[in-house]
N, C-alpha and C positions, 0 to 999 in steps of 0.2 A: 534521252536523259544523260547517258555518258557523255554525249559531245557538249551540254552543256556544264558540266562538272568541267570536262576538260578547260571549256571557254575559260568559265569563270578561275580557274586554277590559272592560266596561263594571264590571265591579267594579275592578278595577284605577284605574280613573278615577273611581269613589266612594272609592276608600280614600285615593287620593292627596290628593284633594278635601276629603279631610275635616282634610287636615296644611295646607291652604294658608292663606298668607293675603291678603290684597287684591291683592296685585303678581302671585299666579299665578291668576289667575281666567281659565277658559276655559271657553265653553259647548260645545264641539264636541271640540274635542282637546287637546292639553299635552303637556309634553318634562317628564319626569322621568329620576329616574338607577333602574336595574332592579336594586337591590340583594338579597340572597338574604336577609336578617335585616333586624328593624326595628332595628338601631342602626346601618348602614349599615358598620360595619366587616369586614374581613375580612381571614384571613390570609397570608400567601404564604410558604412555606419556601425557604429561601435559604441557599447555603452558597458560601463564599469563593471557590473556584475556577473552578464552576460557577451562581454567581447562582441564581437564581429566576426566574419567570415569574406571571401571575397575567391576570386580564382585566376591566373594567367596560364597564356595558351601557345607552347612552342609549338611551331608550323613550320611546312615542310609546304615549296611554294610548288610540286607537285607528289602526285601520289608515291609513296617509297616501294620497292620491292622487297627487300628488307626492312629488320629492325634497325631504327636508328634512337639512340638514347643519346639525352639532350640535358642537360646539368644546366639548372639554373640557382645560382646564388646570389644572396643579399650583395650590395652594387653603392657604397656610399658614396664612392666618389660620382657616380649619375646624379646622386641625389646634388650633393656640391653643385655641378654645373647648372642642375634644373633651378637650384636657387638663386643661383647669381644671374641668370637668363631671366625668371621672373622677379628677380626683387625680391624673394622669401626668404623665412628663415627656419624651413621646417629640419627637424631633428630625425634621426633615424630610429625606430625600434629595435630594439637589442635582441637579437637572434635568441635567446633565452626565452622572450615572450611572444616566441611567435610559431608556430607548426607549418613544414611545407607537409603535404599529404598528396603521395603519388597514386594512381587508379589502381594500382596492388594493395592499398591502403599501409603503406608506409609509411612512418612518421619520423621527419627529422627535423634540426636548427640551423638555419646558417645556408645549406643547400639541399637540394634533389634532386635526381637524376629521376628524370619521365622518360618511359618507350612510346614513340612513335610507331606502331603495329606495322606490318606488313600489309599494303593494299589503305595505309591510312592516310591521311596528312597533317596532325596535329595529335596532340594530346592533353592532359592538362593538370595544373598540380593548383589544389586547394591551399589556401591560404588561409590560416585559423589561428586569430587570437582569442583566448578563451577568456581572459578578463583584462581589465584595466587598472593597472594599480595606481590611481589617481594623485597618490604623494610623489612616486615616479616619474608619471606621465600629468602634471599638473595640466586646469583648463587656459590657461595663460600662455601656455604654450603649444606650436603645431607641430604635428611628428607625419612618418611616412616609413613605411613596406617599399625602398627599391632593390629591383630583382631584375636580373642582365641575364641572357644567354652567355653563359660563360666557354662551352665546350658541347661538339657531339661527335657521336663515334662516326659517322658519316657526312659528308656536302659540307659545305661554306658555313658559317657566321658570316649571316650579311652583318655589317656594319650598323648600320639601323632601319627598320626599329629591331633593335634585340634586348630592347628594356622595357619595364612598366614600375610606374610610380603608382604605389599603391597611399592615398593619402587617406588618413584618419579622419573620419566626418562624426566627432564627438555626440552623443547622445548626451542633454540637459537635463536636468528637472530642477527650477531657479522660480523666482519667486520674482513680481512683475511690478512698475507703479500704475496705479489707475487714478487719473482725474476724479475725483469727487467732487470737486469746485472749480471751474475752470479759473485761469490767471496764469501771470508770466512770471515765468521762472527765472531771478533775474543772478547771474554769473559776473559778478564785480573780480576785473580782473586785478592782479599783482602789477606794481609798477613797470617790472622787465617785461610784462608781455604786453606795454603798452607803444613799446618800441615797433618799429614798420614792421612789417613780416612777409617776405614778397612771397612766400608758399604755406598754404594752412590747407588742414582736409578738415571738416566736420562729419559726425556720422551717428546717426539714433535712428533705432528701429520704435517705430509706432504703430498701430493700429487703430484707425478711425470708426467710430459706431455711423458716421456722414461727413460725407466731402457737399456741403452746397451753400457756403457759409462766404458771404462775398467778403470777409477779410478775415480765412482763416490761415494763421498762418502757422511753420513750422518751427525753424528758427531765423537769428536775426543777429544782426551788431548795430545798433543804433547811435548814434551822434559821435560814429564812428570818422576814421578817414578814407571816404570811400562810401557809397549804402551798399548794404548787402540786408535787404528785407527777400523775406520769401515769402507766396500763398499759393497752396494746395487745391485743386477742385479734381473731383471725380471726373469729368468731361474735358477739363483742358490742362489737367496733370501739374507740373511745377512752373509756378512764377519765380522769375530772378527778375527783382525790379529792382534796379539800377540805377535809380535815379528819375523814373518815369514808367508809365504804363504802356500799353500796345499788346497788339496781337502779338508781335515776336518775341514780346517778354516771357511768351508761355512754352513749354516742353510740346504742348498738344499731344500728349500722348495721357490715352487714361489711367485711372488709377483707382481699383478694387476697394472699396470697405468694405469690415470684419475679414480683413487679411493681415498680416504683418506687412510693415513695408521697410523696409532700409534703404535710408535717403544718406546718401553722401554727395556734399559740397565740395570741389576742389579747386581751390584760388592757386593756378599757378605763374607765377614769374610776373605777380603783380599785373596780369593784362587779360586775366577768363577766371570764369568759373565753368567749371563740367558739374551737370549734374546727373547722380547714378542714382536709378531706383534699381533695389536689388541684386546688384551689381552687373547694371547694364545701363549704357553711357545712354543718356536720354537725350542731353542737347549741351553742348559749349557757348556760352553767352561772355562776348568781349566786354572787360570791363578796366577802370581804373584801379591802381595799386588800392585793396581792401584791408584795414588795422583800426587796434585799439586807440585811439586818442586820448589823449590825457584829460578828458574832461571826466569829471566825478560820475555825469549819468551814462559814460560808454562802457556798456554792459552785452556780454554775451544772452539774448532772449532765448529762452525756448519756451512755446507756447504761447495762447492769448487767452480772453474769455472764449471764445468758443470751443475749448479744450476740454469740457464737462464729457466724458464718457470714453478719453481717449486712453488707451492702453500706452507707455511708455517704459523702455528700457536701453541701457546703452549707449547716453549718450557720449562722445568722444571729442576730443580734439589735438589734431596733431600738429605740430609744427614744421611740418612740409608736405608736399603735395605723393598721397599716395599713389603707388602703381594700380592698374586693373589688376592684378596679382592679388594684392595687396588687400585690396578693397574687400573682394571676395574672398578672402583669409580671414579676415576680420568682421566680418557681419555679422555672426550672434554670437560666439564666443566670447568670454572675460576676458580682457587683458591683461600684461600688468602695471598697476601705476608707477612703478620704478623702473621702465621706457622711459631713456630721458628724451625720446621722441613725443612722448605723449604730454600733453601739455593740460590737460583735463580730463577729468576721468568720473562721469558719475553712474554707475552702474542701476540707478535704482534697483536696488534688491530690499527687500524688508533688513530693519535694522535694528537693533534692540532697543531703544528710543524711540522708533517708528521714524526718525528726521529723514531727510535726502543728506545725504553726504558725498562732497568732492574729496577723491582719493589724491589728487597729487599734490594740494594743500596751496595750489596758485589762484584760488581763489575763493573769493567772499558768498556765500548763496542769500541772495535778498530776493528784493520785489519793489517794484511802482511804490508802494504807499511810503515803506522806509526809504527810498532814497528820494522820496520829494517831489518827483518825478512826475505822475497824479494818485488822485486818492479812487485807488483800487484795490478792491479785495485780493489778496494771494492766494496762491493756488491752493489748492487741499492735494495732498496723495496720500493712500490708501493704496494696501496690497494683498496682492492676487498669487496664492504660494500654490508650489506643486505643477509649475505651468514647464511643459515639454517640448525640449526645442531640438535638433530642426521641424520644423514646420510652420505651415502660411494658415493656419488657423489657432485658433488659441484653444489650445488643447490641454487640460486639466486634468492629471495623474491623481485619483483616487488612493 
């Protein structure tokens, strides 16, 4: 059993070894950070009343004979770099609203010093925010716990990893649209955004009661410049039809009903679309530059008749192609519509009128019947309050 402790120890200490550079050279032992993934991030769920909790783990890449204590403090400038590396723009929490907690059950702001035992190789300091002051830390915006190996009384600071991003993974309770009567939701854009647009992201999380509907589709810009139609099946995942059908118009990858799904489109540099369910790149399909044309019926779709029972929130649209970063930052959270990246913003949340509302005000909300277009019924939506999110079921807070 020792010898394999030792094994595993000493790769532990080749792997780290291999990320250092001059400043952490140690022939015998080193302090690194024990994070569980090589991008050193991780997440912690947190909801306003009740906070979050979460932990990081200074390590010693073999066993100490001595004590060695090991100071780790809040780290914004890691944060800075991890942003500008992914594309983000998350915000730091203010050492005031956060508890480091050392195994003596010390509590401090800002930093801690952890002992590493004698005969140990790690230790570890709790992380505890007790609540979320939601006018502070608005849902609009992303925040993050970074925390660096700053100092030990013993061995090297390897170089990295001796940090961990602790990112805030909001707890919701928001209110939902539901289909009542299926039809197309139709998005009559502002004249400026009927201008080319060689990069656009789309993105709405839905829930299907059935995928088996041979034209159901998601959304759409029609007698646009460019087609960009889509259709959904359970069995052969996202169509990007393009101007024609086929097998390779499809993702072929399946897709869950009575799950949430977050579909994002990414048209960039006027020659593809990526398509992401849940933020995970499903298939790139090459296409022509996609835009609004100046024709009265080119309208942003979401939805058809087959939409009778589908859960709906979120839908967005941006005027450039988002990062993976990005993507997955933005999946169920609010935004806010004064991003002047964001180009459309309807959150479907219940409203005091009950109506749908676009928040960035570039656009007209109609339907098929009033713009002439054909004579079809418009949608109905109805809403579904007290609904909890993260989560991949529709889960209803009593």
């Amino acid at each position: 059993m020792k010898k394999n402790i030792f094994l595993m120890l000493s790769v532990c200490l080749l792997a780290a070894c291999d990320m250092v550079n001059s400043e952490g050279e140690a022939p015998d032992n080193a302090v690194y950070m024990g994070n569980t993934n090589t991008s050193g991030v991780i997440s912690m769920l947190v909801s306003d009343a009740e906070g979050g909790r979460s932990v990081v783990t200074p390590r010693l890449a073999n066993v100490t004979d001595e004590p060695v204590e090991v100071t780790v403090s809040i780290d914004e400038q890691k944060l800075k770099e991890y942003n500008e590396k992914a594309g983000l723009s998350l915000d730091p929490i203010a050492a005031e609203d956060f508890v480091l907690i050392t195994k003596d059950g010390k509590e401090s702001h800002g930093f801690a010093t952890a002992v590493i035992e004698r005969g140990q190789y790690n230790a570890s300091v709790e992380v505890v925010m007790p609540k979320v002051d939601k006018d502070k830390y608005p849902y609009s915006k992303r925040f993050a716990i970074p925390l660096s190996i700053t100092s030990a009384s013993k061995y090297k600071v390897l170089s990295s990893p001796k940090s961990t991003i602790i990112r805030l993974n909001r707890q919701l309770i928001t209110s939902v649209g539901y289909f009542d009567r299926g039809g197309s939701i139709a998005l009559v854009p502002c004249d400026e955004l009927r201008e080319p647009m060689a990069n656009w992201t789309i993105q709405v999380s839905m829930m299907f009661p059935s995928l088996n509907e041979s034209n159901q589709t998601t959304v759409s810009i029609q007698s646009g410049t460019g087609d960009f139609y889509t259709r959904i099946r359970a069995d052969k995942g996202i169509q990007m039809k393009h101007g024609r059908d086929g097998e390779d118009t499809w993702t072929h990858k399946p897709i869950k009903t009575h799950k949430w799904v977050n579909l994002t489109y990414v048209h960039r540099n006027a020659s593809s679309v990526d398509v992401y369910i849940n933020g995970e790149l499903q298939k790139t399909f090459t296409t022509s530059p996609i835009y609004f044309s100046k024709q009265k019926k080119c309208c942003l779709f979401i939805g058809n008749t087959t939409f009778r029972g589908v859960y709906i929130r979120e839908a967005r649209m941006w005027n450039k192609a988002l990062t993976e970063g990005e993507i997955i930052d933005k999946e169920y959270l609010p935004q806010d519509p004064t991003d002047p990246s964001l180009i459309m913003y309807m959150p479907f949340t219940k409203t005091e009128d009950g109506q749908m509302k676009e928040l960035t005000g570039n656009w007209t909300i109609s339907d098929f019947r009033t713009l002439g277009i054909w004579d079809e019924d418009p949608a109905s939506i109805k809403y579904v309050e007290n609904v909890m999110f993260p989560s991949e079921d529709l889960v209803i807070v009593e």
